[in-house]
PDB file of N, CA, C and O in Angstrom:
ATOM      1  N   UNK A   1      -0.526  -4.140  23.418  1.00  0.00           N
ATOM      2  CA  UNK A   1      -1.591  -4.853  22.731  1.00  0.00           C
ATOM      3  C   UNK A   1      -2.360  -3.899  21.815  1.00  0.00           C
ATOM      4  O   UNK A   1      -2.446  -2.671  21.847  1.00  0.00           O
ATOM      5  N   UNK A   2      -2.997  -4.983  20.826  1.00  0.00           N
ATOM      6  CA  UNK A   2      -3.898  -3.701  20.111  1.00  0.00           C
ATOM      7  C   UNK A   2      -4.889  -2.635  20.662  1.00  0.00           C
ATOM      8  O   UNK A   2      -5.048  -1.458  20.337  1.00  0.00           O
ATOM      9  N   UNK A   3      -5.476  -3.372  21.553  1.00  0.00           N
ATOM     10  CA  UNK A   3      -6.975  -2.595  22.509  1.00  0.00           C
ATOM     11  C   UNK A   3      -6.159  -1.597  23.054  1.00  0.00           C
ATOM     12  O   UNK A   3      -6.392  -0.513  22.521  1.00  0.00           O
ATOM     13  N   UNK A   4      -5.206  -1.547  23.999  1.00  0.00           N
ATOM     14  CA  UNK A   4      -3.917  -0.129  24.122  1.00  0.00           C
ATOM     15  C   UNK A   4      -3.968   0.579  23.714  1.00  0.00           C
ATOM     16  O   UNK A   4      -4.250   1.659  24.232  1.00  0.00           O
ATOM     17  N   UNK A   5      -3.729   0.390  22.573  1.00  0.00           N
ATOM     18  CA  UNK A   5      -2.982   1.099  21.398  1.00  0.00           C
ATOM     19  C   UNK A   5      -4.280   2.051  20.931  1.00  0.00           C
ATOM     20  O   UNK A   5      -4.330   3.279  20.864  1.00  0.00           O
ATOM     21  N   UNK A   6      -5.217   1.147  20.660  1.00  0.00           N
ATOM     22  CA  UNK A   6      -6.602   1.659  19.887  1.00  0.00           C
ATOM     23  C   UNK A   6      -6.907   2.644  21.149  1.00  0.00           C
ATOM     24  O   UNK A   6      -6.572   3.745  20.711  1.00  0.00           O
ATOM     25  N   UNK A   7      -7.319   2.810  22.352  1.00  0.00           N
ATOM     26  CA  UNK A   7      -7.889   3.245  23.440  1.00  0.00           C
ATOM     27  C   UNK A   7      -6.881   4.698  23.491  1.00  0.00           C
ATOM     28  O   UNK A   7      -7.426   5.791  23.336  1.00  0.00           O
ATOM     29  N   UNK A   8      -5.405   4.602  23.716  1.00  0.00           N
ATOM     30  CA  UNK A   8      -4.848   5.714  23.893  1.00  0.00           C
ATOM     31  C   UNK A   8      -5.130   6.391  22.538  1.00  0.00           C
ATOM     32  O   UNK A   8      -5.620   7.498  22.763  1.00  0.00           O
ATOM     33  N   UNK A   9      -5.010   6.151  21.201  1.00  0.00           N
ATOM     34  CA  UNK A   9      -5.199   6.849  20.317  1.00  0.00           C
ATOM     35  C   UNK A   9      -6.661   7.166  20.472  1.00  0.00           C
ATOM     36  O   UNK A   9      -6.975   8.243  19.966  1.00  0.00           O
ATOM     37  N   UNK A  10      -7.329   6.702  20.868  1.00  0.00           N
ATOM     38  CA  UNK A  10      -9.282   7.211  21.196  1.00  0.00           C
ATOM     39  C   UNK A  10      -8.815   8.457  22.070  1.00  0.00           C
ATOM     40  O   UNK A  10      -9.232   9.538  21.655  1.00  0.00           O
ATOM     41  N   UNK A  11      -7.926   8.490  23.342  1.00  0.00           N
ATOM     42  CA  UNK A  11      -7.768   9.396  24.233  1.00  0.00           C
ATOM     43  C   UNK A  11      -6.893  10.650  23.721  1.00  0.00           C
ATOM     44  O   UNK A  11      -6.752  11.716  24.320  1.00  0.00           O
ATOM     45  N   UNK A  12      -6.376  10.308  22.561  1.00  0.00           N
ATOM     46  CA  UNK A  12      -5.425  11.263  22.035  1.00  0.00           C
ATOM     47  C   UNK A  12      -6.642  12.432  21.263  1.00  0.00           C
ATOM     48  O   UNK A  12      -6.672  13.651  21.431  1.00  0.00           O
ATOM     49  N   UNK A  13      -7.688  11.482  20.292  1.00  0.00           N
ATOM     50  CA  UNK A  13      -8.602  12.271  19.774  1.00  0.00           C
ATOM     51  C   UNK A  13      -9.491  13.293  20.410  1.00  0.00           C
ATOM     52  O   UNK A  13      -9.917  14.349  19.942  1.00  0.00           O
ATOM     53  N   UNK A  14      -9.701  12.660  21.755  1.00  0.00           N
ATOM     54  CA  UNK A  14     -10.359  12.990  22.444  1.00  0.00           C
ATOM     55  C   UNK A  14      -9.546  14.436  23.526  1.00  0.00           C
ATOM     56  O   UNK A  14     -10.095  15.394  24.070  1.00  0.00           O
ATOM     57  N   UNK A  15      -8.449  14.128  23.498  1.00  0.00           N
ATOM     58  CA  UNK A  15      -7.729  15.951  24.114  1.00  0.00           C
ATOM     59  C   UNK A  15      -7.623  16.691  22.710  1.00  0.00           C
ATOM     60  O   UNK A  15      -7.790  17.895  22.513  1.00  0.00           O
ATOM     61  N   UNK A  16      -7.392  15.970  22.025  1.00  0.00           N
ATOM     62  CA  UNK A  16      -7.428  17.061  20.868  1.00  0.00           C
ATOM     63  C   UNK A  16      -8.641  17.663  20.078  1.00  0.00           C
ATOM     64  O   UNK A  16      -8.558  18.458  19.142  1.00  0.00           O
ATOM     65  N   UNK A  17      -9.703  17.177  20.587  1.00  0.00           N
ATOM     66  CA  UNK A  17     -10.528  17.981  20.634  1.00  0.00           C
ATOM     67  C   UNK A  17     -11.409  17.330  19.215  1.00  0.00           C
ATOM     68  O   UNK A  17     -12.374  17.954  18.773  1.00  0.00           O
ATOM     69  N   UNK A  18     -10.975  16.094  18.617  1.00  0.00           N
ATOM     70  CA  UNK A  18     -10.902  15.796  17.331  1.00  0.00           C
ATOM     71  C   UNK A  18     -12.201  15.098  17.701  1.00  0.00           C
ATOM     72  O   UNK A  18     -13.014  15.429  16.838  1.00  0.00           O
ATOM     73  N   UNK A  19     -12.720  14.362  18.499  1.00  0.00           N
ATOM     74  CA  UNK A  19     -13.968  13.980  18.568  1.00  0.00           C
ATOM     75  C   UNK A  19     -14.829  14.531  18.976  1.00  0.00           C
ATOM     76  O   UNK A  19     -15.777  13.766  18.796  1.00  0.00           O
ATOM     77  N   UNK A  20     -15.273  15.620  19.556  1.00  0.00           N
ATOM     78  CA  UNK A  20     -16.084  16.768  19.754  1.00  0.00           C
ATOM     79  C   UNK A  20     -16.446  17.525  18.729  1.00  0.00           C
ATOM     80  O   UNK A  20     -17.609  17.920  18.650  1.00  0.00           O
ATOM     81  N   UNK A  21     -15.402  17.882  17.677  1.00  0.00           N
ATOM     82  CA  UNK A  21     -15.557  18.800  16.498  1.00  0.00           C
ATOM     83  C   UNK A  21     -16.209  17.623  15.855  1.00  0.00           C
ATOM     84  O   UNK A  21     -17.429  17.772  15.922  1.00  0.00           O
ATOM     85  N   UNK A  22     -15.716  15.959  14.959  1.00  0.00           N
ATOM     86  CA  UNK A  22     -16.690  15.259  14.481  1.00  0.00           C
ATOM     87  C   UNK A  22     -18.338  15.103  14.690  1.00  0.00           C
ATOM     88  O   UNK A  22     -19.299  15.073  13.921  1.00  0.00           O
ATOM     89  N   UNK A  23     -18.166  15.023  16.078  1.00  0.00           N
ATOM     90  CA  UNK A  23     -19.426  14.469  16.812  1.00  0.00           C
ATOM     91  C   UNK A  23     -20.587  15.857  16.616  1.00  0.00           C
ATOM     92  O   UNK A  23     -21.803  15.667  16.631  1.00  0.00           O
ATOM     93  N   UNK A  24     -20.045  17.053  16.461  1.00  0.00           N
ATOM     94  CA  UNK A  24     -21.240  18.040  16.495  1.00  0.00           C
ATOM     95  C   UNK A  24     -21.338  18.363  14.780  1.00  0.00           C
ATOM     96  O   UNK A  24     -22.327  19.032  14.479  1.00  0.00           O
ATOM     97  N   UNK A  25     -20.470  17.985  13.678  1.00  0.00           N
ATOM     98  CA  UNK A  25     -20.848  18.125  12.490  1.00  0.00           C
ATOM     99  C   UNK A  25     -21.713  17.283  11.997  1.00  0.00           C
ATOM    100  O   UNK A  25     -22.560  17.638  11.178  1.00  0.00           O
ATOM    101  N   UNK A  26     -21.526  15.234  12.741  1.00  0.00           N
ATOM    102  CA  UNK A  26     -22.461  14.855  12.277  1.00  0.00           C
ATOM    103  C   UNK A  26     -23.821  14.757  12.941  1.00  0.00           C
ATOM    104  O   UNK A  26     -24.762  14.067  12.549  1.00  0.00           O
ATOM    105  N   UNK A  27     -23.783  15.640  14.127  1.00  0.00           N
ATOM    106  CA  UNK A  27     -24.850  16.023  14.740  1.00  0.00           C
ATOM    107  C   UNK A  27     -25.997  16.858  13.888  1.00  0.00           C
ATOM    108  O   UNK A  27     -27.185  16.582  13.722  1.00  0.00           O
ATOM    109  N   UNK A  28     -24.948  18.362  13.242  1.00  0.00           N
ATOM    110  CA  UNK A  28     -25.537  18.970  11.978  1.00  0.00           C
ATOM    111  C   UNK A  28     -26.096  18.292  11.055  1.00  0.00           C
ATOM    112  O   UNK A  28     -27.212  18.583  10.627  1.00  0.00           O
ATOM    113  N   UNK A  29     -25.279  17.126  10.548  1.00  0.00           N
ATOM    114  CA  UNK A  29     -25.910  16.392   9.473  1.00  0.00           C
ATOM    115  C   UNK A  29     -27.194  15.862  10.060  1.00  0.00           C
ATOM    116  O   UNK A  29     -28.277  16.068   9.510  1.00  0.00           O
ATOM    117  N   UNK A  30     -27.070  15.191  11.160  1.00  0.00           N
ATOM    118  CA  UNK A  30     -28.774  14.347  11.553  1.00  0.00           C
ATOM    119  C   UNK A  30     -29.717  15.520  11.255  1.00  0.00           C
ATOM    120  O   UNK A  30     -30.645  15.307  10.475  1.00  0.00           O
ATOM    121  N   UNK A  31     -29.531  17.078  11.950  1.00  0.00           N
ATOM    122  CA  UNK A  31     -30.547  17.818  12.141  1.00  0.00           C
ATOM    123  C   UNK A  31     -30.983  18.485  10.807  1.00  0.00           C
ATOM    124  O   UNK A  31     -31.787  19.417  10.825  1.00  0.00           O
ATOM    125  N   UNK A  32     -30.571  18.116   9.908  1.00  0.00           N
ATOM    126  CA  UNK A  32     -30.796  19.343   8.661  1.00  0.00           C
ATOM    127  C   UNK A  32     -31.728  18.363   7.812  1.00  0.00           C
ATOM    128  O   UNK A  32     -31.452  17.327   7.207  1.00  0.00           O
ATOM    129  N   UNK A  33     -32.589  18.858   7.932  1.00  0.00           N
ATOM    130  CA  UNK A  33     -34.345  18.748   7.306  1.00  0.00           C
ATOM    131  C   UNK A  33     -34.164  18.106   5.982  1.00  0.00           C
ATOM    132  O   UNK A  33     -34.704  17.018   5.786  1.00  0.00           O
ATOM    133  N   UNK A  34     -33.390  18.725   4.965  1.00  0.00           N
ATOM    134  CA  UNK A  34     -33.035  17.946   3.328  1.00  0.00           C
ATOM    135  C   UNK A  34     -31.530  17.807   3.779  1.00  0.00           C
ATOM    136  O   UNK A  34     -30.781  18.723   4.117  1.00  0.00           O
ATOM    137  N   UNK A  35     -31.235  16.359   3.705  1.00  0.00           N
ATOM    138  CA  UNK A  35     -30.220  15.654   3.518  1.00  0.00           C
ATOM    139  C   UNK A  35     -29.380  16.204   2.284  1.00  0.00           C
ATOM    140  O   UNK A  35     -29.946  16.411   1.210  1.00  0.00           O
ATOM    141  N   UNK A  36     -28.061  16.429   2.449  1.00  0.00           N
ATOM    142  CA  UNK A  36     -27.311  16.609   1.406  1.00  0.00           C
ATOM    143  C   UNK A  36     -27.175  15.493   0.368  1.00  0.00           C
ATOM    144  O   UNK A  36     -27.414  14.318   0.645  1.00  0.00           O
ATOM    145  N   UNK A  37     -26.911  15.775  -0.442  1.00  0.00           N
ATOM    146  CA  UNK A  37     -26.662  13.635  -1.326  1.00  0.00           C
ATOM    147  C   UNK A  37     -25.276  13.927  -1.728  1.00  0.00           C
ATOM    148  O   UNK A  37     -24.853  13.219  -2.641  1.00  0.00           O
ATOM    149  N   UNK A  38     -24.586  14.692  -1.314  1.00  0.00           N
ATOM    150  CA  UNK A  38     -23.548  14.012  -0.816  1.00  0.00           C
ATOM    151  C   UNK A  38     -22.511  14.375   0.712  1.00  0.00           C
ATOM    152  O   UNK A  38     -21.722  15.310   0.845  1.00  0.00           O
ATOM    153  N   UNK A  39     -22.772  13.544   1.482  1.00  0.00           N
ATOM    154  CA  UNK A  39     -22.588  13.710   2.804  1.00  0.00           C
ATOM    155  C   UNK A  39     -20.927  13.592   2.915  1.00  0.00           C
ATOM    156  O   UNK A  39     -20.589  13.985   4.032  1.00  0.00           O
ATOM    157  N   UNK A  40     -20.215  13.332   2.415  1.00  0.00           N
ATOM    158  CA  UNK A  40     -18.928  13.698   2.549  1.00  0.00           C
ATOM    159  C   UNK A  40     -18.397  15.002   2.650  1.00  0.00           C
ATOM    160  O   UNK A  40     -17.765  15.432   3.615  1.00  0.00           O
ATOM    161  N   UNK A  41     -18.729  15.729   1.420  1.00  0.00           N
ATOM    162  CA  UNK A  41     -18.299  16.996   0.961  1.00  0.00           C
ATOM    163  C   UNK A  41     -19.121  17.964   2.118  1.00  0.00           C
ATOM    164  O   UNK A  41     -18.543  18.994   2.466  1.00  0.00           O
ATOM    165  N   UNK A  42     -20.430  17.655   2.706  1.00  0.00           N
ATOM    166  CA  UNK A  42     -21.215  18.554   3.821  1.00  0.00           C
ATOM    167  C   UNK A  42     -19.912  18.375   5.084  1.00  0.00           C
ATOM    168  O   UNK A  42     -19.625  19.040   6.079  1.00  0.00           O
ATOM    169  N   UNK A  43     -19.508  17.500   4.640  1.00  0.00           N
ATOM    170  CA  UNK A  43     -18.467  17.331   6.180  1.00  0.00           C
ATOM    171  C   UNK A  43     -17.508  17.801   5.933  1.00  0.00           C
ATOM    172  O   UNK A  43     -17.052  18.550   6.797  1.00  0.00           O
ATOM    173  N   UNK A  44     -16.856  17.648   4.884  1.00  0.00           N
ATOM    174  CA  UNK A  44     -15.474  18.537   4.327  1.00  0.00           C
ATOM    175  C   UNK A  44     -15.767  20.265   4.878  1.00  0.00           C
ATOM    176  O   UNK A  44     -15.234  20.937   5.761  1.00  0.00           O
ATOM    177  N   UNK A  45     -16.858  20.559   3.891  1.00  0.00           N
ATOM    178  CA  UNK A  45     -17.189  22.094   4.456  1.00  0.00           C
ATOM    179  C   UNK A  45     -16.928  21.976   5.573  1.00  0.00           C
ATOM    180  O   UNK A  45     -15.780  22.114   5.996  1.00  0.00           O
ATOM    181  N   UNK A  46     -17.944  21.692   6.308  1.00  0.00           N
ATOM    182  CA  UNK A  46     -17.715  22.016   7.665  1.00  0.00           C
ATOM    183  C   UNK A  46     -16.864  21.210   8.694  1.00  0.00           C
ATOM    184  O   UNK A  46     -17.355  20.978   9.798  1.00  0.00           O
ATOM    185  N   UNK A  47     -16.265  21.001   8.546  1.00  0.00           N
ATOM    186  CA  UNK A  47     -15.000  20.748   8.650  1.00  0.00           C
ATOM    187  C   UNK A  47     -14.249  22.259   8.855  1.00  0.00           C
ATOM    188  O   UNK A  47     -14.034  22.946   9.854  1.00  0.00           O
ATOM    189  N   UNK A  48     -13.927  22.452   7.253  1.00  0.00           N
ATOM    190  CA  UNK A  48     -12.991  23.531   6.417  1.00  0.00           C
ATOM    191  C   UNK A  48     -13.523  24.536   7.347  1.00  0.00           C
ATOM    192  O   UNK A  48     -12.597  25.271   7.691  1.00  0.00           O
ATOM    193  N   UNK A  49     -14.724  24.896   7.939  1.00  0.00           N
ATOM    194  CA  UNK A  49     -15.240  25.802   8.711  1.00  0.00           C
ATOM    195  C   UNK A  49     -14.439  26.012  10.099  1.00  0.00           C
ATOM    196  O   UNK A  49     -13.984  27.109  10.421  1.00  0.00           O
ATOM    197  N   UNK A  50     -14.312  24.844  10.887  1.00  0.00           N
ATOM    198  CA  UNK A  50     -13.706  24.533  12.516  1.00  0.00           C
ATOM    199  C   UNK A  50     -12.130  25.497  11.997  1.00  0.00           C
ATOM    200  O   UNK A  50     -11.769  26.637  12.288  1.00  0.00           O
ATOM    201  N   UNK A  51     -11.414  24.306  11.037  1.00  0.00           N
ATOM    202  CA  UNK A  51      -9.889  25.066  10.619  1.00  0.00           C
ATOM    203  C   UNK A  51     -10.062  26.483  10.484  1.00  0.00           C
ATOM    204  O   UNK A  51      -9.530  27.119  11.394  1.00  0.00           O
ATOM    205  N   UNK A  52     -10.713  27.230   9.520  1.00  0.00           N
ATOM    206  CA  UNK A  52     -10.528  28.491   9.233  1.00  0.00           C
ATOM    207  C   UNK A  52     -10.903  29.305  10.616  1.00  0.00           C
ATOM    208  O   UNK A  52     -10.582  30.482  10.778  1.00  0.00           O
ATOM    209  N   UNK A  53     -11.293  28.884  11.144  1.00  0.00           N
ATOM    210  CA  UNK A  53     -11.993  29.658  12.321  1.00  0.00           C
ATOM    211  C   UNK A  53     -10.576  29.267  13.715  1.00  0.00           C
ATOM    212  O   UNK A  53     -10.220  29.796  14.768  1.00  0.00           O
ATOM    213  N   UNK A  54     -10.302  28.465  13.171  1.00  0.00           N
ATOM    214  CA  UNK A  54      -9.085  28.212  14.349  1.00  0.00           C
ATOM    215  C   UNK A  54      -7.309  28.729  13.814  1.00  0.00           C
ATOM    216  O   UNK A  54      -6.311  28.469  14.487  1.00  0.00           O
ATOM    217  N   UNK A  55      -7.292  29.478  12.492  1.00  0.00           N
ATOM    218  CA  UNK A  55      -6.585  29.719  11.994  1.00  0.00           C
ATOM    219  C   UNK A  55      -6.931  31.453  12.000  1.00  0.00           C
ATOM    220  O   UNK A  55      -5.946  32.189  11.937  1.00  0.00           O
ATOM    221  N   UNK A  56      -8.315  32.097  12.074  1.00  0.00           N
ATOM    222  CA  UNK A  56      -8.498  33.599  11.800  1.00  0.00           C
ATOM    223  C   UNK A  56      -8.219  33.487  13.535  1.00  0.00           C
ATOM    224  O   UNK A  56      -7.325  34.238  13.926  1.00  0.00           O
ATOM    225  N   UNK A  57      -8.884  32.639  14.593  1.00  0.00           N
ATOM    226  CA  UNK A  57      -8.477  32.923  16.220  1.00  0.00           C
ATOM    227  C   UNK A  57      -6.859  32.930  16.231  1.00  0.00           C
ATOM    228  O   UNK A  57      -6.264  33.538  17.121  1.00  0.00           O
ATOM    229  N   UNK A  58      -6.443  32.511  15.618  1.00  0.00           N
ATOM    230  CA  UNK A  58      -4.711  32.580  15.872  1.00  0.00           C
ATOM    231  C   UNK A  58      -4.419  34.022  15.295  1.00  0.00           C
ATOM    232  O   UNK A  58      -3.637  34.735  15.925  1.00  0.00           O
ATOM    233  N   UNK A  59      -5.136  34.601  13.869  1.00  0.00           N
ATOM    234  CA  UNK A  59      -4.336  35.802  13.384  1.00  0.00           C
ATOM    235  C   UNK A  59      -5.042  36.899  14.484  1.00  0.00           C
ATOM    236  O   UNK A  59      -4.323  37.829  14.851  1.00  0.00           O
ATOM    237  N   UNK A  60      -6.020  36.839  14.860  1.00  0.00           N
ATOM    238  CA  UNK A  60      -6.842  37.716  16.118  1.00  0.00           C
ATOM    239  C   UNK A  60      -5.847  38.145  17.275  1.00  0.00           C
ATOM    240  O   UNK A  60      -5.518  39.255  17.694  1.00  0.00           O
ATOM    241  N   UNK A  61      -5.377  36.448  17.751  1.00  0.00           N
ATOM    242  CA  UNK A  61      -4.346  36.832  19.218  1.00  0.00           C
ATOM    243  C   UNK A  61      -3.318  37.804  18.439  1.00  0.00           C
ATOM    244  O   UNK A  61      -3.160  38.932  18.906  1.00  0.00           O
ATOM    245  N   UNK A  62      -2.608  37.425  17.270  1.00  0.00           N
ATOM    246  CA  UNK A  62      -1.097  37.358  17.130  1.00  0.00           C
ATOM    247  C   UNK A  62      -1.518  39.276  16.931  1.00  0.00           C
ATOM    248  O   UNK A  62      -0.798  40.135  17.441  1.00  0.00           O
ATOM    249  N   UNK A  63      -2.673  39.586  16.180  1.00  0.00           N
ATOM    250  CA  UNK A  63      -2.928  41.308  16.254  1.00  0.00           C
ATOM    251  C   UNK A  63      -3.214  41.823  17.577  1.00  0.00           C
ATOM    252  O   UNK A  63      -2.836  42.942  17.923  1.00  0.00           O
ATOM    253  N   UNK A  64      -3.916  40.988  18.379  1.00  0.00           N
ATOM    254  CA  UNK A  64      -4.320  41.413  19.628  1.00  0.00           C
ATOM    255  C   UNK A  64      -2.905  41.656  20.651  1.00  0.00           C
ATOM    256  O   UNK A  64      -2.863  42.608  21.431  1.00  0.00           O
ATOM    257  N   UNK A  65      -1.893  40.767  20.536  1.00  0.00           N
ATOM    258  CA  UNK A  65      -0.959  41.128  20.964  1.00  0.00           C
ATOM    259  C   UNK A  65       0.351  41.851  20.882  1.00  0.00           C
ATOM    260  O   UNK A  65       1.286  41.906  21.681  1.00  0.00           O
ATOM    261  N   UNK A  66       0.134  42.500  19.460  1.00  0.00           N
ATOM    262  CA  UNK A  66       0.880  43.063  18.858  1.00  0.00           C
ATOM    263  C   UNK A  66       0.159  44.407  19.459  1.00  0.00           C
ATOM    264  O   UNK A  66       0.829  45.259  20.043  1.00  0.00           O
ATOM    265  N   UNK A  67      -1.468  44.551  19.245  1.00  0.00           N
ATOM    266  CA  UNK A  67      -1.700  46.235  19.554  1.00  0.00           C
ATOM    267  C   UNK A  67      -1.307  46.398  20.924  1.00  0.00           C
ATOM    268  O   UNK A  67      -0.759  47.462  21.209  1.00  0.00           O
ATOM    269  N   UNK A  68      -1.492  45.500  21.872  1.00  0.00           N
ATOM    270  CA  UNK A  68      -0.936  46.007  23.308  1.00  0.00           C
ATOM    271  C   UNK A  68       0.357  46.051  23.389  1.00  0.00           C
ATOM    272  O   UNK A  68       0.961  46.664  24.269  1.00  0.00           O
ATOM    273  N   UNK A  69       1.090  45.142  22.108  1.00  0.00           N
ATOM    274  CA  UNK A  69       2.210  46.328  22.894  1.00  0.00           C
ATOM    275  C   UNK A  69       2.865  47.842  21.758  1.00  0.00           C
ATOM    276  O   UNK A  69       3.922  48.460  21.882  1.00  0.00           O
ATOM    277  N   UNK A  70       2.132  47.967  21.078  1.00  0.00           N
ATOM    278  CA  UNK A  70       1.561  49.320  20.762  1.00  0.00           C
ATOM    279  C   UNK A  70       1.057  50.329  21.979  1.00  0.00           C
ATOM    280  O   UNK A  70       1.787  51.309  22.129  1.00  0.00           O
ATOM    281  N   UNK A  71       0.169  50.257  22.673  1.00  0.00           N
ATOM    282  CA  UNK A  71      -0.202  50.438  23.474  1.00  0.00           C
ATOM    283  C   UNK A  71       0.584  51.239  24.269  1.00  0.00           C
ATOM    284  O   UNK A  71       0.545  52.403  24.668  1.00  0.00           O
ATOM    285  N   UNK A  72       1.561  49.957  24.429  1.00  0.00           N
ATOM    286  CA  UNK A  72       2.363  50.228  25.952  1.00  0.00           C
ATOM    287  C   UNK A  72       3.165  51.120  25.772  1.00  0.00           C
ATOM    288  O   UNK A  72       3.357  52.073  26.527  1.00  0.00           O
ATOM    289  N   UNK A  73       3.989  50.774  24.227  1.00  0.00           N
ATOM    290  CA  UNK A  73       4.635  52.034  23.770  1.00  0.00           C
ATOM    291  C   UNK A  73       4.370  53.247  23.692  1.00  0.00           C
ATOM    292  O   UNK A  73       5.141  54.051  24.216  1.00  0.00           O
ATOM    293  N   UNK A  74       3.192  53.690  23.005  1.00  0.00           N
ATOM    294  CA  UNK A  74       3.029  54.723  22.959  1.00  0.00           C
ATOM    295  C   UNK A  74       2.157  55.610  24.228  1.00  0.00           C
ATOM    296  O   UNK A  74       1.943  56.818  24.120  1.00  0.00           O
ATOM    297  N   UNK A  75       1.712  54.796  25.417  1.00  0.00           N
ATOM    298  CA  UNK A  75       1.880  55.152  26.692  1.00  0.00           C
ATOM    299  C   UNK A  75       2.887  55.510  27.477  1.00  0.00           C
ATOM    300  O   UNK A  75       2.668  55.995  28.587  1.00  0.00           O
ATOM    301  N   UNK A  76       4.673  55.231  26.794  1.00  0.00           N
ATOM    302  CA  UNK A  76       5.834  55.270  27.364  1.00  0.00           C
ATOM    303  C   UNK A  76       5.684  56.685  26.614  1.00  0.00           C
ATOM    304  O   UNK A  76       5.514  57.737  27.230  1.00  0.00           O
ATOM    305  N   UNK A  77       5.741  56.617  25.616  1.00  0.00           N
ATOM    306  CA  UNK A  77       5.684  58.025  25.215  1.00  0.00           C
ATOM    307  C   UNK A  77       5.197  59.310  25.664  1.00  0.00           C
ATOM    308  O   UNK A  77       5.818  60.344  25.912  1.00  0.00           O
ATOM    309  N   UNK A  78       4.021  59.056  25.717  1.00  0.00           N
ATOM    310  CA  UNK A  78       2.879  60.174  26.624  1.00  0.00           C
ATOM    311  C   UNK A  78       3.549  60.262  27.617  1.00  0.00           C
ATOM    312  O   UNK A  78       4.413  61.136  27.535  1.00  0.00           O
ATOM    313  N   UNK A  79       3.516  59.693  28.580  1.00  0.00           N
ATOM    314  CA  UNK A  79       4.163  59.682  29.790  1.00  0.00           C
ATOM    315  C   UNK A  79       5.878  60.499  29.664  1.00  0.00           C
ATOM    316  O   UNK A  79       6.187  60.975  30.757  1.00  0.00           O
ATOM    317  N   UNK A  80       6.618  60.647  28.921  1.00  0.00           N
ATOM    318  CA  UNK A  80       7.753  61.314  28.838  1.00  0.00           C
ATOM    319  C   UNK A  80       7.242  62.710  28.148  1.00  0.00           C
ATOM    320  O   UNK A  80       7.845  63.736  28.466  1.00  0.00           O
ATOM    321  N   UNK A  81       6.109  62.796  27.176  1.00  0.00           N
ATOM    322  CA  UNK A  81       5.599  64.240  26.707  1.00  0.00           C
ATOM    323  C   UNK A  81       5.307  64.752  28.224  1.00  0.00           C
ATOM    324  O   UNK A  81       6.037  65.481  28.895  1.00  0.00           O
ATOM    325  N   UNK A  82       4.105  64.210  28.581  1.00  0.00           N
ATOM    326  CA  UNK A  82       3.058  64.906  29.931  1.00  0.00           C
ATOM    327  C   UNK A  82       4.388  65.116  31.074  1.00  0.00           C
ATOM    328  O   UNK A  82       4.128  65.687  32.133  1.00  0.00           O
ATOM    329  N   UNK A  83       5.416  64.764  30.881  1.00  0.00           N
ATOM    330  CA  UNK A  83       6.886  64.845  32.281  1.00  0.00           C
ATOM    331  C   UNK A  83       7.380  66.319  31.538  1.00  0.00           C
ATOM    332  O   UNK A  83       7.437  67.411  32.104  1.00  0.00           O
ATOM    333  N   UNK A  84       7.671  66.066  30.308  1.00  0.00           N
ATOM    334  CA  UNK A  84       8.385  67.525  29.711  1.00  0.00           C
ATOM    335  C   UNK A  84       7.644  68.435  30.178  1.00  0.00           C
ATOM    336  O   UNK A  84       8.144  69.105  31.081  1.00  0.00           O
ATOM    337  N   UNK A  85       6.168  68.784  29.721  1.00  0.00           N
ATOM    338  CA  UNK A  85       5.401  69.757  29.690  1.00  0.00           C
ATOM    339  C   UNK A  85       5.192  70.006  31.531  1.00  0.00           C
ATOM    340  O   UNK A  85       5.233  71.121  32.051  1.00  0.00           O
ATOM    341  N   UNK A  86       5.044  69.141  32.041  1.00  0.00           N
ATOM    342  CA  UNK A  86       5.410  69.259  33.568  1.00  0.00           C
ATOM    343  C   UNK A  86       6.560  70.595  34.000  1.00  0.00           C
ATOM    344  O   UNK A  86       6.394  71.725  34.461  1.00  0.00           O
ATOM    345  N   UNK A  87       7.486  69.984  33.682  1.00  0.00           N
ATOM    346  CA  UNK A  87       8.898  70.789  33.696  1.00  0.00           C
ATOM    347  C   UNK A  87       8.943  72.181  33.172  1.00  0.00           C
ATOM    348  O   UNK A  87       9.392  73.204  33.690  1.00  0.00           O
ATOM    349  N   UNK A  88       8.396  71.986  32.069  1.00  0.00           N
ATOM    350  CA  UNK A  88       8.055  73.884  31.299  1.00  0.00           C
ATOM    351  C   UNK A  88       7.043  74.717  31.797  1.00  0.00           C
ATOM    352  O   UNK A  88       6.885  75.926  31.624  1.00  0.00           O
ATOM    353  N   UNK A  89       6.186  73.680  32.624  1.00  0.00           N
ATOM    354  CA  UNK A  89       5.541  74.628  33.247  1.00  0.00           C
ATOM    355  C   UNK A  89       5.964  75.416  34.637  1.00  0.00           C
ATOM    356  O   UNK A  89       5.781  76.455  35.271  1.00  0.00           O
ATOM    357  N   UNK A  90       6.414  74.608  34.639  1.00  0.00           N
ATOM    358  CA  UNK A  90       6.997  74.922  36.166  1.00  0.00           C
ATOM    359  C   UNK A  90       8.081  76.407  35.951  1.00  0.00           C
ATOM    360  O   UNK A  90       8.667  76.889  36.920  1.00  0.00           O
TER     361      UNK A  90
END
């Protein structure tokens, strides 16, 4: 039926997080003292704001997980220097 249909797609918005991000931009809009005159484009921005910010958190992990395993590597390393120098000292 339609009401179904309409309700799961409400529930779809709603894991995706798509009505939470609406609901606090036009929250912004109620609270801001001079009204924009044109309230579309205030929403576009911010909008364009949520994306970019969920697009720089993706390039963050994808570096964040790249330096650890930097990291790890060049901890494999040390660890085979500090074994040599072990050995020569001895």
């Amino acid at each position: 039926s339609v009401t179904a249909k309409r309700e799961e797609f409400r529930k779809y918005l709603e894991r995706a997080g798509v009505m939470d991000a609406l609901t606090k931009i036009l929250v912004s809009l109620y609270e801001e003292t001079e009204k924009p005159t044109d309230a579309l484009e205030y929403i576009r921005k911010n909008l364009g704001g949520i994306i970019d910010n969920t697009s720089e958190i993706d390039i963050l992990k994808k570096e964040l997980d790249e330096s650890k395993a930097k990291i790890i590597e060049l901890q494999s390393k040390l660890a085979k220097y500090e074994q040599k120098d072990e050995v020569q000292a001895e």
